[in-house]
C-alpha positions as CSV (number, residue, x, y, z in Angstrom):
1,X,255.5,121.0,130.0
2,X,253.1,123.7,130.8
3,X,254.3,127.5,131.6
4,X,254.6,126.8,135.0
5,X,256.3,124.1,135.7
6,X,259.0,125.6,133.3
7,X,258.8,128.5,135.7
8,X,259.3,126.3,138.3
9,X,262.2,124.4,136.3
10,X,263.9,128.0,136.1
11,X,263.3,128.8,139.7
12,X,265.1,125.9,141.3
13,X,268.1,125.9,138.5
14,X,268.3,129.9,140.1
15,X,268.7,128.5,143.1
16,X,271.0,126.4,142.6
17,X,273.1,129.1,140.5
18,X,272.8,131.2,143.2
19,X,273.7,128.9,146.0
20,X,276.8,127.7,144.1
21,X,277.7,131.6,143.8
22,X,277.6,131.9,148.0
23,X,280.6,130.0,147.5
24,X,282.7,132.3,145.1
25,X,284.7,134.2,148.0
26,X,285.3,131.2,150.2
27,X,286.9,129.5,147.2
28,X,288.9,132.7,146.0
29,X,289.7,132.3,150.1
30,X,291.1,129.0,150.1
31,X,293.1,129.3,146.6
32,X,294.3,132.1,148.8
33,X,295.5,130.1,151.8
34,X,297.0,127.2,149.6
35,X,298.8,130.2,147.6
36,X,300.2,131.6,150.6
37,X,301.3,128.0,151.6
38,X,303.3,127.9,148.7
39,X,300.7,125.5,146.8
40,X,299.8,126.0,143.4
41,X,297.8,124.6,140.4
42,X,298.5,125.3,136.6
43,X,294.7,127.0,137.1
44,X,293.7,128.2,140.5
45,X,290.8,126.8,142.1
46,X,289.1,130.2,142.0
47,X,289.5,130.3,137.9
48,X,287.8,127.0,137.9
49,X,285.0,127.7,140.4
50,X,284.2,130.8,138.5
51,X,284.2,129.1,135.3
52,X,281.6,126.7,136.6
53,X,279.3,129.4,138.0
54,X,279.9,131.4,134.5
55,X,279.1,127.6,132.8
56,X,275.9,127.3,134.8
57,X,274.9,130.7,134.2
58,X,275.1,130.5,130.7
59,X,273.2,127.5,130.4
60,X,270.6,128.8,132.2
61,X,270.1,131.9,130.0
62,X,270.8,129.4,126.5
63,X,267.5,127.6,128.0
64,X,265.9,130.9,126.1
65,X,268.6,133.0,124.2
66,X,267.6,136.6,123.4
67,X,269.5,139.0,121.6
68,X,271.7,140.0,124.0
69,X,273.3,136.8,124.8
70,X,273.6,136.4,121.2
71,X,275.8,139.5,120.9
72,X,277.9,138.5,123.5
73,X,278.8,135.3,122.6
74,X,279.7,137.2,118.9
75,X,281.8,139.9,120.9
76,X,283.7,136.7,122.6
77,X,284.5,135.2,119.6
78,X,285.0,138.4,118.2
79,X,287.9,139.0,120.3
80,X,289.2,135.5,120.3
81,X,290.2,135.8,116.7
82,X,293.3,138.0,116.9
83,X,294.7,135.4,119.2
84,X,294.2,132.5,116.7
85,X,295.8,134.8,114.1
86,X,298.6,135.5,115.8
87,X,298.9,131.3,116.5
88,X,298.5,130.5,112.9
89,X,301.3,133.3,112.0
90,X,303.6,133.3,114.8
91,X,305.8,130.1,115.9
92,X,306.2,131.2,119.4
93,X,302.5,130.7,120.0
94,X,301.4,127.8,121.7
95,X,298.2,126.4,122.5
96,X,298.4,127.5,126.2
97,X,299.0,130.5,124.9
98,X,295.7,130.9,123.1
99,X,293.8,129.4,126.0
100,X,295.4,131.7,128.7
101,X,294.2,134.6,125.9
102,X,289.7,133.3,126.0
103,X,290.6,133.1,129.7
104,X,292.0,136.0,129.9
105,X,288.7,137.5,127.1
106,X,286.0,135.8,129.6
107,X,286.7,138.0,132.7
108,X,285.6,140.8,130.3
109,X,282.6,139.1,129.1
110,X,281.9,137.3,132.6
111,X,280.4,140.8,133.9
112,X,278.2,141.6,130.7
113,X,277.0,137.3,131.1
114,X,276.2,138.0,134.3
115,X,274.6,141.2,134.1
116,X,272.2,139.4,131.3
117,X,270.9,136.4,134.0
118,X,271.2,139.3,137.3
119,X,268.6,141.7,134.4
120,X,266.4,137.9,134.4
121,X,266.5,137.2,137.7
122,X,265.7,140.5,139.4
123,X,262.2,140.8,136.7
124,X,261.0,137.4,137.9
125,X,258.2,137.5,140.5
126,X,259.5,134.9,143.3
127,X,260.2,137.2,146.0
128,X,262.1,133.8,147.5
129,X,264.6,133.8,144.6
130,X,265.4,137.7,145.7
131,X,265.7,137.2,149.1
132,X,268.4,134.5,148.5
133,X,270.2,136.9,146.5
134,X,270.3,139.5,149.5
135,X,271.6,136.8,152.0
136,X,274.1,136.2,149.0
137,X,275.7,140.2,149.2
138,X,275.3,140.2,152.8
139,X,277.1,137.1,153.3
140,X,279.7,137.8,150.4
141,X,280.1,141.2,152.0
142,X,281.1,139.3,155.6
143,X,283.3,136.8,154.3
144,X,284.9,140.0,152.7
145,X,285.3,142.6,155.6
146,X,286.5,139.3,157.7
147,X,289.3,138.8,155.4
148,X,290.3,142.3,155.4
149,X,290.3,142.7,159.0
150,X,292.6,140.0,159.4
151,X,295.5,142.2,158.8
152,X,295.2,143.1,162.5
153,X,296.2,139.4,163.1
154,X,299.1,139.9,161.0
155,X,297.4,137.4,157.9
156,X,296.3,137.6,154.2
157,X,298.4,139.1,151.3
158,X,300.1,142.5,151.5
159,X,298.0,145.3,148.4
160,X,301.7,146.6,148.6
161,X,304.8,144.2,148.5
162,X,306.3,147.4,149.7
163,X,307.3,146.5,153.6
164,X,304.2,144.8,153.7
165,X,301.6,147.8,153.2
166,X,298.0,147.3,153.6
167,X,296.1,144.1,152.9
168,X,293.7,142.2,150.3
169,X,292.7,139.3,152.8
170,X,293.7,135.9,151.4
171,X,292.3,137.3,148.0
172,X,295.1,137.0,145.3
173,X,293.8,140.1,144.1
174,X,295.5,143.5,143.7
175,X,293.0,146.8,142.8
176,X,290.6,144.1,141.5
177,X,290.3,144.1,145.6
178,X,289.0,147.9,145.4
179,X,286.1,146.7,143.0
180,X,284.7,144.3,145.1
181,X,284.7,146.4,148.0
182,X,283.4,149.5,146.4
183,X,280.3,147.6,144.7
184,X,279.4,145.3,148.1
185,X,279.3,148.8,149.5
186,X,277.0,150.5,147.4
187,X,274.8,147.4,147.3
188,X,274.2,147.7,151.0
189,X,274.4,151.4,151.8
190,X,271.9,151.9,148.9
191,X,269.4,149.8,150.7
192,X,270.3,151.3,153.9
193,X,269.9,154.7,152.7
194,X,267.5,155.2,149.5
195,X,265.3,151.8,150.8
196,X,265.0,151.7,154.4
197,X,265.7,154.9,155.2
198,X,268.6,154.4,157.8
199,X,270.3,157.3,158.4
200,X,272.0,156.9,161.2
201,X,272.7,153.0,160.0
202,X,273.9,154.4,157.0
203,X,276.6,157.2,158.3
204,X,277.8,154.6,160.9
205,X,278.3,151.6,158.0
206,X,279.6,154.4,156.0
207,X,282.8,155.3,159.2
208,X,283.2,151.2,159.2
209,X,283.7,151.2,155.0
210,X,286.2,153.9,155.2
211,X,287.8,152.0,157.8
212,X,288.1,148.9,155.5
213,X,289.1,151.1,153.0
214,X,292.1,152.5,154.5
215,X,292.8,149.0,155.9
216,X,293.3,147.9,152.4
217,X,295.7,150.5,151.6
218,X,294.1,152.1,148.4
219,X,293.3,155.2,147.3
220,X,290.3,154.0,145.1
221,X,289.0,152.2,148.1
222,X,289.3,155.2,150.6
223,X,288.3,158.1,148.1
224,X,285.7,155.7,146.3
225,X,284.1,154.6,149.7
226,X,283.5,158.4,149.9
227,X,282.6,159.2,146.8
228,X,279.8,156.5,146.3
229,X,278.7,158.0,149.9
230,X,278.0,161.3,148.6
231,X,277.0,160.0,145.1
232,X,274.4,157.8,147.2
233,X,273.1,161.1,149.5
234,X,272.6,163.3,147.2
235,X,269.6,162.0,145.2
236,X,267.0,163.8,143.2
237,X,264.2,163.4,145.6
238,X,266.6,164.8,148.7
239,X,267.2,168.0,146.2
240,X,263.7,169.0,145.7
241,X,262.8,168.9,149.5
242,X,265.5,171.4,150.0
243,X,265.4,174.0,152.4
244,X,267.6,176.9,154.0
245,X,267.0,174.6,157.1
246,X,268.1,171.6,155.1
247,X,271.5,173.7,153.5
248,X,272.3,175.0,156.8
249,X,272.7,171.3,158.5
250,X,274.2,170.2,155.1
251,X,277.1,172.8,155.3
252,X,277.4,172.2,158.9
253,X,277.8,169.1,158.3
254,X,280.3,169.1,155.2
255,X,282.6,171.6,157.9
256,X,282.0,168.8,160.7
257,X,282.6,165.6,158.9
258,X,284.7,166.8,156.3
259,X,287.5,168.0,158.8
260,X,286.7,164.9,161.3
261,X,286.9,162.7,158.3
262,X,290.2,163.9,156.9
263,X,291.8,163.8,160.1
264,X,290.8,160.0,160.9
265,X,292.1,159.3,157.5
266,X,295.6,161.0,158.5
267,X,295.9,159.5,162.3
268,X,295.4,155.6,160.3
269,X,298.0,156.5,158.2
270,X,300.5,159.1,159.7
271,X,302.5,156.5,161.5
272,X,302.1,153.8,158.3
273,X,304.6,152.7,155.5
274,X,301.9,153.9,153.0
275,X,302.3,157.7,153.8
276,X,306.1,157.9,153.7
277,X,305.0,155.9,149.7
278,X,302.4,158.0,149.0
279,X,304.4,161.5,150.4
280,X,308.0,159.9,148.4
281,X,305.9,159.8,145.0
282,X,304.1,162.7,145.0
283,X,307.3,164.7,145.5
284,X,309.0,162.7,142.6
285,X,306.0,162.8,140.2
286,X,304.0,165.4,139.0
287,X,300.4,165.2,139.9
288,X,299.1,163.3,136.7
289,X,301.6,161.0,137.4
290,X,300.8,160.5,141.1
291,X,297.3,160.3,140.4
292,X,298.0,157.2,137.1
293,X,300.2,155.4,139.4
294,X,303.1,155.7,136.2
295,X,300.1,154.6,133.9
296,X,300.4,157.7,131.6
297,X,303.9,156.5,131.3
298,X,303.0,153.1,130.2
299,X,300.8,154.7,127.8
300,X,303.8,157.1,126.4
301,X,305.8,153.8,126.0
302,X,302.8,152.0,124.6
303,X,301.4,154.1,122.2
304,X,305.1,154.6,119.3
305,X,305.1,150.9,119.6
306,X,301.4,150.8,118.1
307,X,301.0,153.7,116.1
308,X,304.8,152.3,114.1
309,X,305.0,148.3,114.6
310,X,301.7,147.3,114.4
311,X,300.3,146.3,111.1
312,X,296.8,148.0,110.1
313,X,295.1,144.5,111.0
314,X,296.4,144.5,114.5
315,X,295.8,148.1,115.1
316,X,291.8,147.2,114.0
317,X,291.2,144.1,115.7
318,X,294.4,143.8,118.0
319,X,296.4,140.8,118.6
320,X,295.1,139.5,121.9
321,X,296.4,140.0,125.2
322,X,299.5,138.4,125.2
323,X,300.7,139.7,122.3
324,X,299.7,142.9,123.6
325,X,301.4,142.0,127.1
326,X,304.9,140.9,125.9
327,X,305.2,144.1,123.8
328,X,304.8,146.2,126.9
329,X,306.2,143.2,129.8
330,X,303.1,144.7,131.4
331,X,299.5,146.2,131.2
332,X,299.0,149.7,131.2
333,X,295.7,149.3,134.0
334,X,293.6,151.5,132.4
335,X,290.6,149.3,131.1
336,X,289.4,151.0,127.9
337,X,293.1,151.4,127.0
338,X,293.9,148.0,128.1
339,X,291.0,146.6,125.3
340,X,292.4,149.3,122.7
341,X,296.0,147.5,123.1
342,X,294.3,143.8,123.7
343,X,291.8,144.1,120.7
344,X,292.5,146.7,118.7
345,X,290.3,149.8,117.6
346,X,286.9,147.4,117.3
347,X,287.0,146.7,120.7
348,X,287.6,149.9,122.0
349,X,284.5,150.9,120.2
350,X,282.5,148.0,121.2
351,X,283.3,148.7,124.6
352,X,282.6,152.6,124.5
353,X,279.1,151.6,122.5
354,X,277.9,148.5,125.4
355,X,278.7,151.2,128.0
356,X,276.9,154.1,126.8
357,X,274.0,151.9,126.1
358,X,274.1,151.1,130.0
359,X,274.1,154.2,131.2
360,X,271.0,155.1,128.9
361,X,269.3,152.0,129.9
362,X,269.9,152.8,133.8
363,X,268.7,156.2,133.2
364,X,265.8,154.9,131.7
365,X,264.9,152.4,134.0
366,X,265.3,155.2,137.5
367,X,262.8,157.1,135.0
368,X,260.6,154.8,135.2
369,X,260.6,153.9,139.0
370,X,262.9,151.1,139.4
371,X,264.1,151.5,142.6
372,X,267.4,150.2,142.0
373,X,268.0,152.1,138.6
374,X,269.7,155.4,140.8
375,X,272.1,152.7,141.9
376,X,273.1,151.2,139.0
377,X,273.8,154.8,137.1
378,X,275.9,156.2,139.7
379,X,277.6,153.0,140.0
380,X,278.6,153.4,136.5
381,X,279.7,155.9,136.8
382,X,282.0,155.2,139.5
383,X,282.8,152.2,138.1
384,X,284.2,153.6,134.6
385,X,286.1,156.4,136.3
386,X,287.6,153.6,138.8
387,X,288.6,151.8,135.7
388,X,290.0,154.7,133.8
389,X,292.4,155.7,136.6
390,X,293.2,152.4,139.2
391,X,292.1,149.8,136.1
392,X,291.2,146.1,136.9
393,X,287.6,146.7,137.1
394,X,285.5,145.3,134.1
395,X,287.9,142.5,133.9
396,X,288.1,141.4,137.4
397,X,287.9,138.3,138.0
398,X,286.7,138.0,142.3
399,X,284.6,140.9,141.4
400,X,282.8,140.7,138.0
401,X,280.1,138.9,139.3
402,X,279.1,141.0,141.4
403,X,280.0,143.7,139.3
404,X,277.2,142.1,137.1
405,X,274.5,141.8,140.4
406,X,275.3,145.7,141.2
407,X,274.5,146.4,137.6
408,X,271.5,144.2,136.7
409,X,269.2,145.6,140.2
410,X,268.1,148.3,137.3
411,X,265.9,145.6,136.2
412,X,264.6,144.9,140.1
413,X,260.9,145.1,140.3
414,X,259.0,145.2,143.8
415,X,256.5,143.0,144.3
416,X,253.7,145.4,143.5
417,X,255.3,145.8,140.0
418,X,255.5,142.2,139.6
419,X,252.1,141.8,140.7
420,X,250.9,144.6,138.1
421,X,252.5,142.8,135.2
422,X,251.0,139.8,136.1
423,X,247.2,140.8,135.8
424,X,247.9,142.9,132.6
């Protein structure tokens, strides 16, 4: 088989990946809807369906393993073995037990797989391919904001179960919800913003965002809508064409909208369940408190229970998540901490290691003129401070996907590049 026809082998099997992916959120929809009506499957629909797309994905990518994939798969099975230690030492294990656990390990690795094809995909030259992958976030992004705007006709799950406050669509999803919204955003706006040049596009997409945001009822959705905003704004090349014309329409701005803002924010809410919840626990909490959601308390209960009953190989390499789970009858929601307690020191370290090196990469791809590489760096960074104070994030399983797509556009090349590293 000659180079291209493999190329062409790879296209099509891309295509067919990323068609089957237009149909993640319309599944996770329906498991929703069956859920609500009170049907139910040992595995959801929306596990299964992701599994699939996760299954297809890998197979693509084992077509020609590199490194990377290889490390992954040693980091899943990796973190796999404290569960099958605890089943060959514990009688209370049971095979759906251990299964539950590599389900459980896969949302983790699901973003880091994905982000490995999204780094392929973006570098190959089919301008087709890319433009499928646009109509995928634009349409993933639609099926999303239609779900959250149902609330108005009284449908979907409640975030809170709390009188019925705000709304996740018919996702079965709780700040996982907050993810997905926050990186379909940034996707878009970035484009609107840093690619076409959409100003006024931008600010009014921005208003309709917030609007979602508050809809949903979460702080990281409201305050991260905002902060990717302003992350997005202020880039490098806005700073050096700055002028005392420029700061005084900035500041007059920051006076107009910040005010305009705060106060659309307030009128939304004033007369909602969610203030008297959000009012009640700030008064009864300090602020750490208020701001963790009680996760610094799951973390004072967690930690004795480590540091005295754990034996030096579980503190190392952990015991997997349920054992980790039925010490605490919970998770604390704080990721890095969740993967300390889940799979011991190793993993924390692992995990701390794989995100630095992103951030370096990312850095090192906006260097060197990716246009996308801006996006993917601030969008770590908003990412790994969502998941060190709301949690849910790098083990999502409705948003790691796209988690991955967000991610991987530091590898996007435009066609000129493309063209470029084709003569050379």
């Amino acid at each position: 088989m000659t180079a291209i026809e493999k190329n062409n082998s790879f296209v099509n099997f891309d295509w067919f990946i990323i068609l089957a992916m237009f149909c993640l959120l319309p599944v996770d929809m329906i498991n929703g809807i069956l859920l609500k009506g009170g049907v139910s499957f040992p595995i959801s629909i929306g596990q299964v369906y992701k599994l699939f797309v996760l299954l297809l994905i890998f197979t693509r990518l084992m077509v020609r393993p590199k490194l990377d994939l290889v490390v992954l798969i040693g980091v899943f099975i990796l973190f796999t073995i404290p569960s099958f230690l605890q089943f060959s030492t514990n009688n209370s294990y049971t095979p759906r037990i251990v299964f539950d656990d590599m389900i459980k390990t896969s949302k983790y690795i699901s973003i880091f797989l994905a982000l490995i094809y999204f780094s392929r995909v973006y570098a190959f030259p089919k301008s087709l391919t890319k433009k499928l992958l646009r109509n995928w976030v634009i349409f993933s992004y639609i099926v999303f904001s239609i779900n959250i705007l149902l609330k108005y006709l009284g449908l979907g799950f409640p975030f809170y179960d709390y009188n019925n406050t705000g709304t996740t669509g018919f996702f079965y999803a709780g700040n996982e919800i907050s993810a997905l919204h926050l990186v379909l955003y940034a996707m878009i706006a970035y484009h609107i913003y840093e690619i076409k040049k959409a100003k006024t596009t931008f600010f009014i997409f921005f208003l309709f965002n917030l609007f979602l945001g508050i809809t949903i009822t979460s702080k990281t959705a409201m305050l991260g809508t905002v902060l990717v905003t302003i992350l997005i704004m202020a880039s490098p090349e806005n700073m050096k064409k700055i002028s005392a014309r420029k700061i005084l329409i900035w500041v007059s701005s920051i006076l107009v909208l910040v005010p305009l803002t705060a106060y659309f924010v307030y009128k939304m809410l004033k007369d909602s369940l969610i203030w008297e919840r959000f009012y009640y626990f700030y008064i009864k909490w300090d602020i750490v408190t208020f701001i963790f959601s009680q996760r610094n308390l799951r973390v004072e209960r967690m930690m004795p229970v480590y540091l005295e009953e754990w034996t030096f190989l579980e503190q190392i390499i952990g015991g997997g998540q349920y054992f980790y789970e039925n010490q605490l009858k919970n998770v604390i929601e704080i990721d890095i901490l969740d993967i300390f307690f889940a799979y011991g020191v190793l993993g924390a370290i692992i995990f701390i290691i794989v995100i630095t090196l992103l951030f370096l990469k990312a850095y090192i791809q906006y260097r060197n003129g990716y246009p996308y590489g801006r996006l993917s760096l601030l969008m770590l960074f908003v990412l790994v401070l969502e998941s060190s104070i709301a949690g849910h994030v790098f083990n999502s399983g409705i948003a790691g996907i796209y988690i991955g797509a967000c991610l991987g556009l530091m590898f996007y090349k435009p066609e000129q590049q493309n063209l470029i590293h084709q003569k050379i």
